[in-house]
Each structure stands twice: as C-alpha cells, then as structure tokens.
N, C-alpha and C positions, 0 to 999 in steps of 0.2 A: 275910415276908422273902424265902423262896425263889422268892413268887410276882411279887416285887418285880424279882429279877435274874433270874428267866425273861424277863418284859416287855424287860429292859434289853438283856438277849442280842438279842431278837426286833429292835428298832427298831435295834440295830447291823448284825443281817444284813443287816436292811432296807435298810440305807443304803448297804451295801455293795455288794449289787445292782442298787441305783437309780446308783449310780457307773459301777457296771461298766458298764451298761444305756447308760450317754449319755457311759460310754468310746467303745463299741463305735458307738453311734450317731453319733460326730463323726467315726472312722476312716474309716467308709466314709462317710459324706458327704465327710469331706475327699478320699480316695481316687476318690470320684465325680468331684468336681472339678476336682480333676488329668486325670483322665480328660478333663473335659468340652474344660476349657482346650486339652489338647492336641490336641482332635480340631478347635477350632476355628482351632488355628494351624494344625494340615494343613489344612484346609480353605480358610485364608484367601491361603496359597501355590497351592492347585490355584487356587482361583479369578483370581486373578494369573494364572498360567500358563495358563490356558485362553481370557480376554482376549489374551494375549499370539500367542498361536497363531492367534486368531482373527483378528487385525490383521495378521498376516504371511502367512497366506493368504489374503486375501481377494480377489485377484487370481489367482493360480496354483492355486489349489483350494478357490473358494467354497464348493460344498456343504461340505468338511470346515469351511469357517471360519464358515458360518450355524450347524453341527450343535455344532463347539466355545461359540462365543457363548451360544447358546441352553443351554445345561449349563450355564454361566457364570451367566449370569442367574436358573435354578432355583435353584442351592445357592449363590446370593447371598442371597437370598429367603428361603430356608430357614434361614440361618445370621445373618441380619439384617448382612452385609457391607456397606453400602450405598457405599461405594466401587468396591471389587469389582463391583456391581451395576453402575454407571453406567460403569466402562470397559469393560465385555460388552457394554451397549445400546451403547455407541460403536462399539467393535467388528462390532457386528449393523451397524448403522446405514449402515458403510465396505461392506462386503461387499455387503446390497443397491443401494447404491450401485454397484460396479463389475459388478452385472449389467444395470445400468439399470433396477431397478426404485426411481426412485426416488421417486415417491409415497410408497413406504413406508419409502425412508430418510429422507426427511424428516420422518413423523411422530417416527418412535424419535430424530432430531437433536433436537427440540423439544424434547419429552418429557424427554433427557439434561440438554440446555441449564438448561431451565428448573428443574430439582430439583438440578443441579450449583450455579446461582446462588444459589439459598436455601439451600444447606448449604455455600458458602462452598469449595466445592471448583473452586478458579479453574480450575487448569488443564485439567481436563476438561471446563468450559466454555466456554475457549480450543477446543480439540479440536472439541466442537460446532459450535463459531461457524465454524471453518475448516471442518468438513462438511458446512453448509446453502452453505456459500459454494461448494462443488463444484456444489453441486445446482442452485443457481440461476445459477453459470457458464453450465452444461451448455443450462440453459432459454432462455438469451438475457438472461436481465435481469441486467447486469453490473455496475447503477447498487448495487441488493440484494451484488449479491456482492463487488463491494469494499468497500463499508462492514463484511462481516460480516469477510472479512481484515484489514481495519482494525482491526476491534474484535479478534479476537484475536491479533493481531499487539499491540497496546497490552497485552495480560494475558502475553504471553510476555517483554515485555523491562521490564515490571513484577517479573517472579519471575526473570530469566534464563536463562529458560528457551531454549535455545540450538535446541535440538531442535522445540520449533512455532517459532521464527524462521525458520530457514532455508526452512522449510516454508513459512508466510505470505508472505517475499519472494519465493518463486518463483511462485506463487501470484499474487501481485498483478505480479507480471512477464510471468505468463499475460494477466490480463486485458488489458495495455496492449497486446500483443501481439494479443488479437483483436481492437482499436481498432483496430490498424495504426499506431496509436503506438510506431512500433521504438526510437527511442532512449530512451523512456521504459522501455520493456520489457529493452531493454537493460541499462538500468541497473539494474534492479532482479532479474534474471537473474545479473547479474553479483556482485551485493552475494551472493545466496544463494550461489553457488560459492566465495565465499572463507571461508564459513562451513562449505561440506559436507568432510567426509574420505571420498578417493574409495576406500577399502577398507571403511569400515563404513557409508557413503550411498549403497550400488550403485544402486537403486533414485531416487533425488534425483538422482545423477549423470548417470544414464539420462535422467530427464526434461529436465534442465538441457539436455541435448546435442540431444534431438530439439526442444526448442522455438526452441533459438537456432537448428536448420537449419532451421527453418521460416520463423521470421526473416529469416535470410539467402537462402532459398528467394524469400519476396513480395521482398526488397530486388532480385532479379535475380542475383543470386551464387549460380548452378545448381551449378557445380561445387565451393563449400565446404558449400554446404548439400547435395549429395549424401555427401560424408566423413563429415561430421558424422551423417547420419542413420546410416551403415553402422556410427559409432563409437556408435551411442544405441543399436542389435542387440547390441553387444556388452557393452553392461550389461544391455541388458534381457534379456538371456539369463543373465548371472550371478544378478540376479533373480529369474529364473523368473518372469517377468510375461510371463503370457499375452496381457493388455491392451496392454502396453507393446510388445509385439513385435507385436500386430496392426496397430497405430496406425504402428510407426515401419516395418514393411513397407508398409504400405498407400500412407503419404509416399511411401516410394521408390519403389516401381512407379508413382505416377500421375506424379513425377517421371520416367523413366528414359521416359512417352511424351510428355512434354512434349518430352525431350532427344530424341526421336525412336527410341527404343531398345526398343520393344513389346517385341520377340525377349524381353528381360532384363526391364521392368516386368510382362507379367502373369503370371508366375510368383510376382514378389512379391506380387503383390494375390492370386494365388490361396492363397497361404501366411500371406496377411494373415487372410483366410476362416475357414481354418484356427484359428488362433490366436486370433478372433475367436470361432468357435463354441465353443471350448474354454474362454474366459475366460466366456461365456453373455453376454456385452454386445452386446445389440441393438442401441444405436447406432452400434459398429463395424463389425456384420455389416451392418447397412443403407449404412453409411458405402463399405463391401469390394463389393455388390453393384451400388452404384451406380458405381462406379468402372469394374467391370465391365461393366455394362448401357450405360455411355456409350462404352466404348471399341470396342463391339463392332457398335455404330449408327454412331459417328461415322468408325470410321479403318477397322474390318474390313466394315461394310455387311451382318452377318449378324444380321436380324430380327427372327426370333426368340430368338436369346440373348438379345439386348436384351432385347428383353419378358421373357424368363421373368427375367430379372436387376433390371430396375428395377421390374416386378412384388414382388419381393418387397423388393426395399428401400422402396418405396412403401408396403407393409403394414406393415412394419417402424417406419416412421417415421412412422406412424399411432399404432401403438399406442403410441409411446416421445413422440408429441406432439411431435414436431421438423421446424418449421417449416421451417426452410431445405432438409431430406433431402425434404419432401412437395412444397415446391414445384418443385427441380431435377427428381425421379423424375415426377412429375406433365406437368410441363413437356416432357421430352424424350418419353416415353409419348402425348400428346398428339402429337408433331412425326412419330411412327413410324407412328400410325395416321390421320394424313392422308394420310403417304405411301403405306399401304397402300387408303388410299380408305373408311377405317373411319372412315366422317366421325363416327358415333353414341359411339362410343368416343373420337374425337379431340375432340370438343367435350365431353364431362363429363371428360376432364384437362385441356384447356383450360382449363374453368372453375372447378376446383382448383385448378391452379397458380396462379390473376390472385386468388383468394381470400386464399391463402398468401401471392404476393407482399405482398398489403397488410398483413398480419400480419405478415412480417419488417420491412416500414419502420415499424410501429409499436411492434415491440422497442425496448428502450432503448439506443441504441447512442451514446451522448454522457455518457460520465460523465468528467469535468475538475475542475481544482484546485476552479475557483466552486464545485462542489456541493458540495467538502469545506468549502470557506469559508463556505457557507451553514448549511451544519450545525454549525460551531464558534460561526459565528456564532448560532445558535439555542440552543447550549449557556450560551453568555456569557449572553445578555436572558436567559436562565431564571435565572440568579446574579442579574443587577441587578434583578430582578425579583423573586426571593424577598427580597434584603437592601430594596429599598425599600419592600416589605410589612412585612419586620420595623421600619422608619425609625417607618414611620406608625403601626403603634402605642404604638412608645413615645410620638413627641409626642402622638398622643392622652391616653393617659396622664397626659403633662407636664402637659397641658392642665386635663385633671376637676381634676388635687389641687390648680393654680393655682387654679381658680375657688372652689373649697370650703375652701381656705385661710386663715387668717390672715395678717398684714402679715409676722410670722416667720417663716412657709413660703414667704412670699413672695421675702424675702431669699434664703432656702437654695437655692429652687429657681433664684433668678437667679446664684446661687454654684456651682448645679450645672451648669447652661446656657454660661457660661462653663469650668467646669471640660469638659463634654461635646464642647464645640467644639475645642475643646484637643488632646483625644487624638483625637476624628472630624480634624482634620486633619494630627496625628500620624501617626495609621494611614493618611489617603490616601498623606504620604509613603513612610510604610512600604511599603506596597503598588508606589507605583511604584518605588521600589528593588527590591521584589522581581522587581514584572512586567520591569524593565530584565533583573536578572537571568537570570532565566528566558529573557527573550527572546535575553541570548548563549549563556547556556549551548544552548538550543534550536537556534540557530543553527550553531554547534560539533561541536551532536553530529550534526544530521543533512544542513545544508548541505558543509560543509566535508569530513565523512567521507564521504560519497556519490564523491567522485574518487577516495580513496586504495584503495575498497573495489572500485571497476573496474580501480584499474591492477591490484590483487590476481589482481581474476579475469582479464586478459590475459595476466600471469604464469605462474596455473594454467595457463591452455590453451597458452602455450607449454611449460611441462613435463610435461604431458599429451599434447603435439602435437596439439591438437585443431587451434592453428592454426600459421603456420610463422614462424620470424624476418620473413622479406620480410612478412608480412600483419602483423606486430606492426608494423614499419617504416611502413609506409604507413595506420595508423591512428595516429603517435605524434605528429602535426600536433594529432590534436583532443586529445591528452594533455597537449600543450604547452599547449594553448590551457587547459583545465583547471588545470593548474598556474598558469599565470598569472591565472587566475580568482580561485584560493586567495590568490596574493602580493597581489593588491589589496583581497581581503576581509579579508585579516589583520592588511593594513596599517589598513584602516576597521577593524577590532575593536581594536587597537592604543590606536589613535585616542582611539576613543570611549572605552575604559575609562580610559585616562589623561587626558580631561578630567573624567570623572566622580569619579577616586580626586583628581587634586593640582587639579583646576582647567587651564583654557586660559593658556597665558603669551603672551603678543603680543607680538611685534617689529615693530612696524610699521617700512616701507621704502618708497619708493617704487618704485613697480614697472613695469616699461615691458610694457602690455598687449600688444604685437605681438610682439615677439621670446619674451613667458611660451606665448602660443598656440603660437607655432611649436613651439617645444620638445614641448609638449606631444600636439601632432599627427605626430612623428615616433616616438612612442612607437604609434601607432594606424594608421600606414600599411599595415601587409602586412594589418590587421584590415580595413578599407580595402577594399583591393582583393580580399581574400576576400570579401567581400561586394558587389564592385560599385558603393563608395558613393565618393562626390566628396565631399572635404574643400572646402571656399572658407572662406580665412582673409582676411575682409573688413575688419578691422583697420586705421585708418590708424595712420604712421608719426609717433612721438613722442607718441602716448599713453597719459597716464601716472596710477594711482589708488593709492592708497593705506592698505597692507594690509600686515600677517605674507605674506613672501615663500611660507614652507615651506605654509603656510595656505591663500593664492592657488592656487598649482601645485595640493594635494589633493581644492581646490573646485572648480575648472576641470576637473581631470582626470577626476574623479567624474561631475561635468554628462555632458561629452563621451562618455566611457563610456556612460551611459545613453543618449545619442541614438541612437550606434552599434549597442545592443544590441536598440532596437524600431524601427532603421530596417530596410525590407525590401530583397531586392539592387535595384539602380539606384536606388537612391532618392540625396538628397542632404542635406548635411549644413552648414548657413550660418552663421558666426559672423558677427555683426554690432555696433556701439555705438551711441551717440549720448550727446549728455552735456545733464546738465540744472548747477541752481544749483549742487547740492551733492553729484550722484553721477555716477559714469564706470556706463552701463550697459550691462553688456556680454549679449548676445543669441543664444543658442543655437538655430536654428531647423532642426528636422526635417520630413520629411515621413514620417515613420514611421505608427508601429498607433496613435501618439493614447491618450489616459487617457480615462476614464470619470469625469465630474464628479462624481457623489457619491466616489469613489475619491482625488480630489486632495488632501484634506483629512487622509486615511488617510498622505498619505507621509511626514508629518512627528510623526509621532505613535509611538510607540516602545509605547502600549496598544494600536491598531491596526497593527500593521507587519503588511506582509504581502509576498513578492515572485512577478515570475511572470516566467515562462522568457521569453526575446526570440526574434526571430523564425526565428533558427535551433538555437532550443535550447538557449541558452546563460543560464548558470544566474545568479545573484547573493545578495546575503545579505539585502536591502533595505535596509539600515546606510545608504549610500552617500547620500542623498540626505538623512538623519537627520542626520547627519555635518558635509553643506555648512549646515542650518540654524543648527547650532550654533556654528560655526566662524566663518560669514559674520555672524551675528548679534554672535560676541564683537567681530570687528574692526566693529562699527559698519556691517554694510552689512545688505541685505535680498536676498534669495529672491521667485521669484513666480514661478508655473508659470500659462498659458494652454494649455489643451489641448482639443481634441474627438475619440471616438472616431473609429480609420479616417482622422483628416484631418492628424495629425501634432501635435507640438508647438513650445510656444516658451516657453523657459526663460529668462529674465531677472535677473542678478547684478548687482546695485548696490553697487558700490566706495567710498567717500570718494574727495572729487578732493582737497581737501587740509586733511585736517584731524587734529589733534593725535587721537593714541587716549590 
C-alpha cells in the first residue's frame, strides 16, 4: 500500500515537471517569436527605406545609391523580402543607368521584369518596362522603347497608378520629340504636366521644362526655348540632379553660340562638364566634350583643343557604343587632321565616321501609329485564332459522337446544334455591343480628353510663367480649332448612341442640294483658307433629293470634314452631281493623301475602326464616316468611297430623288 502511493506521488511529480518543462519551452519559443516577427518588421521598413534612398540618389550621389541598393538586395535575400528584393534591383538597375553603364542596367531590368511578372507584382514591372525603355531610348532603337512605355503605361492606369503615368507620358513625349514629331511630343508633354505637382515632382517638372525648350529650340523659337532651359536649372538644382543640370547647361551653352553669344555659352558647356563628371555619365561628358571640341575648331580655330576635346568624347562614345557622338567626334577629327595635313589620321576618322554614318540610318527611326496598329492587330488574329482552334474541336467532337450514335443521339445532337447556333450568334451580338462599347468609351477617354489635358498644361505654364499671356494668345487659334474638333466628335457620339439606344427616326423632306452645301461650306471657310484649299460648290440650281433634313446637313458635313482634314495646303476640294433613275448623286472629290485599299473596308466597321491624324495634325474620332453609313443607309440612300493612296479621293452619296421613306 505505501509502496502503491510512493508510485502515485512519483508519476504526479513526474507530470508536474513534464508541464512545467513544455511551460517553459512554449515561453521562450513564443518569446523567440515575437523576437523574430519584430526584427523582420525592422527589417522589412529598412529594406523599403534603403530602395527608397537608392532611387533618389541615383543621379545626385550614385555611388551612395549602387552602395544603398546593393544592402537592399543582401537583407532581402537574407530575410526572404522578395518585394523588397525587386525594388533594390530596380533601384540598382536606375543608378547604373544614369552612369551609363547600361549593359548592366539592362541585365538587373530583365531580371526584375521578369520575376516581378511571375509573382504578380505588376507594378514593379510597370517600373522595369519603363527602365529598359530608358535604355533602349538612349541606344537609338525607339521602335523597342515605345512599345515597352506603352506596356507600362497600360499596367499604371490599369492599378491608377498616377505616379508611373505621369512618368510614361513624358516619356513617350520624349520619344516623339526625338522623331521630331513636335506636336505629337507636345501633346503628350503636356498631358504629363497637368498630372505633375510642381512642389513634390521637382525632378518631372525639371524635365517637362528642358524637353519642351528643346522642342521649341528645333521649332526655331531660340528665345522661349532659352527661358525655358534657364527655368529647367532651376528645378534641376532644387533636385539636386547632377544629370539634369549637365544636360540642361549643356542645351544652353551650345544654344547661347548658335545665338552668337560664346562670351556666355562656354562657360555653360564648361559647368555642363562639371556636373556631367560629377553625375559619372559618360554620355553627357562625351555629349560636353564634343560641344567643346566643335566650338573651338569651328568659331575659335584653336586645334589642338579640338583634338584633345573630341579626342575624348570620341573614346567616350566608343565605349558607351553611341553612334551618333562616334560619327560627329570622328567626322570633325577627320576634317582637323586634313587640315593639319595628317592625311594617315584623317582618313582612319574618315573611315569611322562614313562606317558610323550607315549605322545611324540603319537605327530605327520610323516608329508611327501603323506599327502600333500592327501589333494590336497581331494581338486580335492571336484571339481569333486561339477561339477558332477551340471552334474545331468542338465540331470535331460534334462529329465522332454523330457518327457512333444512334438515330436518338441523333435528334439531340440536331437539338443541340440548333440550340448552339442560338447562343454563337447570341454572343456575336453580345460581343458587338460590347466591342461598340468599348469602342466609345475608348474613344472618350482618350481621343476626346487629349485636348482638355493640353489646355491644362497651357494653363500650368501660364501660372508658372513658363510661358506669357501674348504666347497663350497666339497659340489659342489651334485651341479653337480643338474645341471645335470636340463639338463635332460629340455631336457624332451623340449621334450614334442615340441611334443605337431609340433607333433612327426619319423625317424625310425634300431637300434643295445647293443652297444645303452652301450652308454647310460657310461653316468650313476660314478652315479653308488656313489650309490654302479652294472650295468649288459645283451644284446646279434646283436640285433636289430626298432625305431627313437634320440627317443630310450631318452626312454632308462629316463627308466634307474629312476631305478638308487629308487634303494637303493648295490642294482643292470639288463637289459635284449627276443624277440616275432613282438617285440624286452627289460627289465629294479631293485631291488629298488618298486611303489605302485594304483600309477602305475598315471605315465602316465599328470592329475595325481605326483613325489617323490629317495632314496638319488634326485629330478625329473615326465615328464620322460610321455615322454617314448608318444614317444614309436608314434614309434609303448608299455610300461608296473610290480612293488610291497619294492620289486623293471620291466619295459618292446617293440621295432618293423621290421616293416615299
């Protein structure tokens, strides 16, 4: 008995200590825990903040901002952050970017890109896409670097992401700007400064300024684009962009000897140097040297400066692989050492430079709407192409169980085959309500808002003073003319949505075809004579077809519009008739830019719609010519467009001459 409750004491101790034992072992685990958790929230803030630092130095104090990244990317690593990880590599990626080394920012862009895309972290692959796009700006291949702004331009205003927008529109404002496509650059310049805040986008602000004086610089307006640059110094200094103030010195000095003003340009280009060697980008300093090397051959006549100046921007732009810097250093090095009678030295740059030359015409310097069109277009056939794979196996399918069937599989399937057909052109319906859809809303958001978002930025720069009342004054012609773009695109969206929600209502009237043109070419005169184009209202007197009045006027007026908008200056513009059994056909003939035959097909199609700028840049929604099909088709008449690229058109409306609608 006693050795019975000895035992029973023992197994109670026992348990007592096995409790305490895996008390004390869950405290300090749990205790460990907390521990652990906390050190990986500090951690996951430093690592934030050391991206953070790295991205805002990386123009003003590279080395600090490779040495931050690079910490960044260790105790990402180590703590398995993998967010954290990938805005460090972005960060690394920018900085050797603004030294120009960027071979090697391109690899770490990849690299981000591609491990941000499989793990679903869009916007740092947004960021990527907009970093290879720097890099292959910089290289000449512009066709690569708008597509990749594109693509991340599409993932910023997918999330709303306001902050890479602004960034991608100035960006793709850039590249139209080294086309020398200025009003396209313009506009898309302009779209970004109505989005920047000039207190917290010093840096954005900065570049808005010096690219639109660059702008204005090729356009011949020396003296706004001199303002403008001295206004782009003084963001890039609140910046601290070492880059930014080499580039926008650099501008101004080689400006200030165009202006004839040496005394005051190379001071700037010498401070361009400066600020250039301080940022470690080679392509500025080769950009600063040559500027130098040419001024001091061509306007001071001293020789050797030259040489030792384009000398080194020659080696410079050797090893940064920049065509255009190898063939000018090459080229003028070449022109100095004939003069010097260095014939051995003047023909091995000679034969540099004519190398180089063929290399930059073989850049890609033609990138336009078509390639965007060709690539959406490539996207589509990949859609009809995967759903008509998926088509064919189902009738395959249909097919096997038909033949292996009985006469009552037979029935069902002919019950399912009609039932199939049913919803397949159900859903075509659907779909083109959608694609109509889509196709205003698209329209809306980005034809229609592209003016409101320029007068914004004219705005800005008049409260800014970047530019003055009188220069807002004498650009508010082509504002009007914008405006007035809108009221007839709005009035065509109008339009069309209201025949598509109640249907078209017809008032047929007889309509006297000469006095409706008239009308409607006084609305087009000063359009007219801005462009040098001769109206001939060849119309006789007392002819008459019959049609919805309100109908006529918006079909005619649409036609003529578009003659106006691809006729080039002095061209002209001929209305003409002639009448058959049963139609008054009235005849719009241009000697415009002409359609492209597989394209004619496209205009009336609301699956294909597509439009393109006229010949002075003026914009449209493509609606307008969807619009007369509709409209002219409910009142009983027909459409027919003859066109050949380059040789003009002839658009042909056929009225009823008198027949009951």
């Amino acid at each position: 008995m006693h050795k019975i409750k000895t035992k029973k004491k023992y197994y109670h101790l026992k348990t007592v200590l096995k409790t305490a034992c895996l008390f004390i072992i869950v405290f300090y685990a749990h205790n460990s825990y907390s521990q652990k958790l906390s050190l990986i929230k500090s951690d996951t803030t430093n690592i934030l903040d050391l991206a953070q630092r790295a991205y805002i130095l990386r123009y003003s104090d590279s080395d600090s901002s490779i040495i931050y990244a690079k910490q960044g990317i260790k105790l990402s690593l180590k703590t398995y952050y993998l967010k954290g990880y990938l805005l460090n590599m972005n960060s690394l990626s920018t900085a050797y970017y603004a030294i120009g080394e960027f071979d090697l920012s391109e690899k770490l862009c990849k690299k981000t890109q591609l491990i941000a895309k499989n793990s679903n972290f869009e916007i740092i692959e947004a960021m990527s896409l907009n970093n290879l796009a720097n890099i292959y700006l910089v290289r000449d291949d512009k066709t690569a670097a708008l597509n990749y702004y594109l693509d991340a331009l599409k993932i910023f205003e997918k999330h709303n992401y306001e902050e890479g927008e602004k960034k991608s529109l100035l960006n793709i404002g850039l590249i139209y700007k080294s086309l020398k496509l200025h009003q396209n650059a313009k506009d898309y310049l302009l779209k970004s400064i109505s989005l920047l805040n000039p207190e917290k986008d010093i840096d954005l602000v900065a570049s808005f300024l010096f690219n639109f004086a660059v702008i204005l610089r090729d356009e011949g307006n020396l003296a706004k684009s001199k303002e403008l640059f001295i206004l782009s110094l003084k963001y890039y200094r609140k910046a601290k962009s070492n880059l930014g103030l080499a580039l926008a010195m650099s501008n101004l000095g080689e400006l200030e000897i165009d202006l004839k003003n040496s005394e005051q340009g190379i001071p700037h280009i010498i401070n361009a140097l400066y600020y250039a060697n301080k940022s470690d980008n080679i392509w500025v300093i080769a950009r600063s040297h040559l500027a130098l090397g040419s001024y001091y051959f061509k306007s001071n006549n001293d020789q050797n400066k030259a040489i030792s100046h384009l000398s080194k921007a020659y080696q410079l732009a050797k090893k940064n692989n920049s065509f255009s810097y190898i063939f000018k250093s090459s080229d003028l090095l070449s022109e100095i050492y004939f003069k010097k009678k260095q014939t051995k030295e003047a023909y091995i740059f000679l034969r540099e430079a004519m190398d180089y030359k063929d290399s930059i015409w073989k850049s890609e310097e033609k990138i336009t709407v078509q390639n965007l069109q060709i690539r959406n277009d490539f996207e589509k056939n990949q859609e009809k192409l995967s759903l008509t794979e998926k088509d064919n196996k189902k009738n395959k399918l249909i097919r096997n169980i038909f033949i292996g069937g009985s006469f009552l599989l037979i029935i069902f399937l002919v019950s399912l085959y009609f039932l199939y057909n049913k919803v397949l052109n159900q859903k075509k319906e659907l779909q083109l309500v959608n694609a109509t859809k889509d196709k205003l809303f698209s329209i809306i958001s980005h034809e229609l808002r592209s003016p409101f978002h320029i007068l914004r930025g004219y705005l800005w720069m008049i409260s800014n003073k970047a530019i003055s009342l009188e220069q807002f004054q004498s650009a508010s012609g082509a504002l009007t003319k914008e405006v007035d773009n809108i009221f007839l695109a709005l009035e065509n969206l109008l339009n069309w949505a209201k025949a598509q929600m109640n249907g078209i209502i017809i008032k047929p009237v007889s309509v006297n075809v000469k006095e409706l043109i008239e009308d409607i070419l006084k609305i087009y005169t000063d359009l007219a004579k801005e462009k040098s184009i001769q109206l001939c209202n060849n119309i006789p007197e007392n002819l008459y077809f019959v049609c919805d009045r309100h109908h006529a006027d918006l079909i005619i007026r649409n036609c003529i519009n578009n003659a106006l908008k691809f006729t080039r200056e002095n061209g002209k513009i001929s209305i003409e008739s002639n009448i058959n059994q049963e139609f008054v056909n009235i005849t719009i003939i241009d000697n415009g830019t002409g359609i492209a035959k597989e394209k004619i097909s496209s205009l009336f199609s609301i699956e294909k719609h597509f439009s393109e700028q006229g010949t002075k840049g003026e914009k449209g929604t493509g609606l307008g010519l969807l619009l007369c099909k509709e409209f002219i088709t409910k009142n009983n008449g027909k459409i027919h467009i003859n066109s050949q690229l380059n040789q003009g058109t002839e658009l042909v409306l056929s009225f009823p001459i008198n027949q009951v609608l």
